[in-house]
N, C-alpha and C positions, 0 to 999 in steps of 0.2 A: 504493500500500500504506500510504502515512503516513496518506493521509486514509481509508484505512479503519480503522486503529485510533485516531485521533484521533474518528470517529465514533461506535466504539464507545464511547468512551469519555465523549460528550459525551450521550448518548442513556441512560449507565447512571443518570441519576439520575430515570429515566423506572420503571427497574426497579420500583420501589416499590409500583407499584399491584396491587393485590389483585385476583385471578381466579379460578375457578373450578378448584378438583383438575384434575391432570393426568393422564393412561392412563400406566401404570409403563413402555411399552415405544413404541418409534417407529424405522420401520423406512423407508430409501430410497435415490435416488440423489443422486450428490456431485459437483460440478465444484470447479476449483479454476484462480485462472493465476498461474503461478509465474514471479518475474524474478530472472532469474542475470546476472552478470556474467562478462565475458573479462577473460585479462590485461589489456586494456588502459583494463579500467574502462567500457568500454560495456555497455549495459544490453539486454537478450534477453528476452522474454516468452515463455512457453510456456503449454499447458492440459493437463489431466487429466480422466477420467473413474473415474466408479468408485459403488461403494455401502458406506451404514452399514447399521447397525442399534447400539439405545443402549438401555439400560435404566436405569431410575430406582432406586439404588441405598441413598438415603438421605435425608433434607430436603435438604440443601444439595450433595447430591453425584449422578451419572450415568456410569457406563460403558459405552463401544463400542465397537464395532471397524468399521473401518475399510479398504477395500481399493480402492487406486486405481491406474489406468496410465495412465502419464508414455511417449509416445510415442516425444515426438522432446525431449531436453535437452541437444543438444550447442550448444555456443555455437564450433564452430570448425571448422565444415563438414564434420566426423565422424560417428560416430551415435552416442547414448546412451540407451537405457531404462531407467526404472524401474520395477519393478510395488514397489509397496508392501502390506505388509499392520503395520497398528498398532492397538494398544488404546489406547484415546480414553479421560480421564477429564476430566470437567468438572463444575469446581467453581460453585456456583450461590449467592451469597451472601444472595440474599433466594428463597431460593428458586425454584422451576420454575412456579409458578401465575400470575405476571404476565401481562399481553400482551404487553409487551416485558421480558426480561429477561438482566440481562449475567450473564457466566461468563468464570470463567477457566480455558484446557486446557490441558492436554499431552497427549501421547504418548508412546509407546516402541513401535518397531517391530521387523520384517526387511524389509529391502529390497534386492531382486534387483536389479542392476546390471548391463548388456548395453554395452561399448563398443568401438568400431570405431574407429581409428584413420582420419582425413580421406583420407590419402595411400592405405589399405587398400583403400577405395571405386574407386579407379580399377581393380582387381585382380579378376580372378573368383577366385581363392583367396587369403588371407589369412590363414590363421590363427592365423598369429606375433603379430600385431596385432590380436587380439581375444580380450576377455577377459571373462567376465562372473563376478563376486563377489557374494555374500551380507556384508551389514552389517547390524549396528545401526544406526535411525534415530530420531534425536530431535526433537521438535517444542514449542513452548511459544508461547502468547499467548493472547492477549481477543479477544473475538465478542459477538453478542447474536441470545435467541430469542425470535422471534416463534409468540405463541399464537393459531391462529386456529378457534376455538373448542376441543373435545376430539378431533377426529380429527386433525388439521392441524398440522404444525411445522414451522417455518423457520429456520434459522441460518447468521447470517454471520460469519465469525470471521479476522482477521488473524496470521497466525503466522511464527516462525522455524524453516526446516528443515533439520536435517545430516543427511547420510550421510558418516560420519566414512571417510576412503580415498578419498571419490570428488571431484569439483568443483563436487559440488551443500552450497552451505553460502548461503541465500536467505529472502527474505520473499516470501510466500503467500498469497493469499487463495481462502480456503476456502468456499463457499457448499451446503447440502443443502435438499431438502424431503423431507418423509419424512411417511408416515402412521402417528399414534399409536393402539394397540390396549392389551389388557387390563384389567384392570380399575383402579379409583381409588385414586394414594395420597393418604391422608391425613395420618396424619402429627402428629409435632408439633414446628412448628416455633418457631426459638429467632432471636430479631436479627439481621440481618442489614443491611449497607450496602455501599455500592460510588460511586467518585464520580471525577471528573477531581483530576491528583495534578500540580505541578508543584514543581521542586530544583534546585539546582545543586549540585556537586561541589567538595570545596576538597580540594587535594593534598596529603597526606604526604609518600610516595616514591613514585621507580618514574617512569617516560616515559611513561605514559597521563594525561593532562590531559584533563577537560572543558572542550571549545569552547565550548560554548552550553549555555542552560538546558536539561532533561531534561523532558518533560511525559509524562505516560500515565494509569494508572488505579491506584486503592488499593480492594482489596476487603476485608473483615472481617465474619466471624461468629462470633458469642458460640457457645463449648461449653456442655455440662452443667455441667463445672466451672469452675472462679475465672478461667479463662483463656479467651483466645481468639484464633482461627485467621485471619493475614492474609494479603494476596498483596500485591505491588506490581510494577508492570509498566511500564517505562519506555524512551521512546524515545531514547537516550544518544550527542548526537553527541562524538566522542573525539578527541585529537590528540595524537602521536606525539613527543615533546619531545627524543628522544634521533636519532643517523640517520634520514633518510628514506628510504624505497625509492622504489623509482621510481614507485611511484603515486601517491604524494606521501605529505604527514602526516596527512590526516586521515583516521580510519575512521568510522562508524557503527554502533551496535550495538543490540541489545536487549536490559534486562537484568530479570531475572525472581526477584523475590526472592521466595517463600515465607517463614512465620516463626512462629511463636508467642509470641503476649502476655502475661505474667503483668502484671496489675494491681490497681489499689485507685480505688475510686470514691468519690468526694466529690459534696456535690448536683452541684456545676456543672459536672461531666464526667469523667474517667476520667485517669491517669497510670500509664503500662504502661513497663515493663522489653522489650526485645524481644531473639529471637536465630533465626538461623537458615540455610540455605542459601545461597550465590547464584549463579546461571548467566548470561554475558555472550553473546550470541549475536552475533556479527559478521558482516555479511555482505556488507560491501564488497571491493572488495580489498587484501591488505596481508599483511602478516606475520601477523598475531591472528585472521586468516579461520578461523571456525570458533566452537569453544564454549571461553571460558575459565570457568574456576569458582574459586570461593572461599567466603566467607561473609559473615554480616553481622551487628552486633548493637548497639544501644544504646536513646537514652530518647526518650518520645512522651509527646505528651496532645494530650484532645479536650476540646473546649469548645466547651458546651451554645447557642445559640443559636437561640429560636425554632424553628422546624421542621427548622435546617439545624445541623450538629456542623461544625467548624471542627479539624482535625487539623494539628498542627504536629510535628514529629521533627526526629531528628539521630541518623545512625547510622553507626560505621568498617563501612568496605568491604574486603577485601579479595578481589584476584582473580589470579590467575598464572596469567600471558600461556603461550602456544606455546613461547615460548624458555628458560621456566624462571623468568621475572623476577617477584617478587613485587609488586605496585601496591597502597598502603595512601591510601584518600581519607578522606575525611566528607564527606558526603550529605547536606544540608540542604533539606526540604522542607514547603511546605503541601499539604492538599488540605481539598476540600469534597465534604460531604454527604450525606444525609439521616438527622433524628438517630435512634438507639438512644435507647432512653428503658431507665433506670432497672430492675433484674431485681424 
């Protein structure tokens, strides 16, 4: 799963290339194989089947839904299903006309929950020990689509998945082919960029420490107005500075910043104010397994260099763990990637 968003991520500055208008609508089916982890830290692979369908919503934007079934996810010789049904949004920052082009998604679903207790299974009745729940389910990460010509679409996408109540809290990979119908948007489109992003974390408070440097993707596209719209998506190994559990100190997470740029452009590149959301998605084992949230907000610029923009930030984090605990870092990072020129 690392090297499928490290992939995507190294492939998005491929996005850039100009294509031919896309059909507003693309419709098919979707696999996916998803690794869960047991208490004891070992690693389970599962598959899924299921179908989209996705419409082109706007230059840089696409909505879909999404319906998939998760068979077998028990990691402890019980039974667990899920049928999922989610609405897909994906964000497309150079827009959907390339032949390869990255996106950033999420979700929001319901997900039906079926589980049997391991010990149940030896029993022809059971029912004290089976239980099957409706949740909310959340999903977020980077992918990339392939165009192959105007009927044809292809995308592979890496994500994080909760069904908050249940023991599916994992990283994903999501792959569809679908066939695109309707007619052409056109469109007018406004800059866009996307490109490999790496940071490291310096600590305020709080018992979440960054072990190692952070690498993933930074997307951005200019609005109509003064502003504009970024993501950043990072693979964030973490360590536990306070108690261990028993699966020791270090977690791994993914963190999914969403944001908004207010800036001022000078010839040699752009200096933005930023503020916005942020979602920590854990999915090792540990106490934080799951989604922590908080926010994020400080200063950036880009500088203009030949065909390629050079972004450097620094930005406070804030995120509060499962337990209540508030964790205050700063986020320092570069990335690189293909320039925006001048509105």
């Amino acid at each position: 799963m690392r090297t499928t968003c490290l992939v995507a991520a190294a492939l998005a500055v491929l996005g850039a290339s100009s294509a031919h208008a896309q059909r507003r609508a693309r419709i098919g089916p979707t696999y996916s194989s998803i690794t869960l982890e047991d208490r004891s830290g070992a690693s389970h692979s599962f598959s899924s089947f299921g179908g989209s369908v996705a419409l082109i919503t706007s230059d840089e934007g696409e909505t879909g839904l999404t319906i998939a079934r998760y068979n077998d996810l028990s990691t402890d010789k019980g039974l667990r299903r899920l049928s999922l049904y989610a609405l897909d949004s994906y964000y497309y920052p150079v827009g959907t006309r390339g032949v390869v082009t990255p996106f950033a998604l999420t979700a929001l679903g319901l997900a039906r929950v079926t589980e049997v207790d391991s010990l149940c299974l030896l029993f022809i009745s059971c029912n004290a020990n089976t239980s099957a729940t409706s949740q909310l389910a959340l999903a977020f990460g980077l992918g990339m689509r392939v165009n192959a010509g105007r009927a044809v679409v292809a995308t592979l996408a890496g994500r994080f998945l909760e069904v908050p109540g249940s023991q599916i809290q994992a990283l994903e990979a999501v792959a569809s082919a679908s066939v695109a119908f309707g007619g052409v948007r056109k469109g007018e489109f406004l800059d866009g960029t996307v490109g490999p992003a790496a940071s490291f974390l310096i600590p305020i408070s709080g018992s979440l420490h960054g072990r190692a440097p952070f690498v993933g993707a930074r997307f951005r596209r200019d609005t109509k107005k003064a502003g504009t719209v970024a993501v950043q998506i990072d693979l964030a190994p973490l360590r536990i500075t306070g108690a261990c559990p028993a699966t020791g100190c270090n977690e791994s997470a993914v963190l999914f910043a969403p944001g908004y740029e207010a800036s001022v452009r000078p010839v040699w590149g752009r200096v933005y104010g930023q503020f916005g959301l942020l979602l920590a998605g854990v999915y090792s084992q540990g106490p934080d397994r799951g989604i922590a949230q908080g926010a994020h907000g400080g200063l950036g610029v880009d500088l203009y260099g030949g065909r390629l923009m050079w972004n450097l930030n620094s930005r406070l984090l804030w995120l509060q763990r499962n337990s209540g605990e508030n964790v205050f870092g700063v986020q320092v990072g570069v990335s690189v990637s293909p320039r925006i020129g001048r509105r």
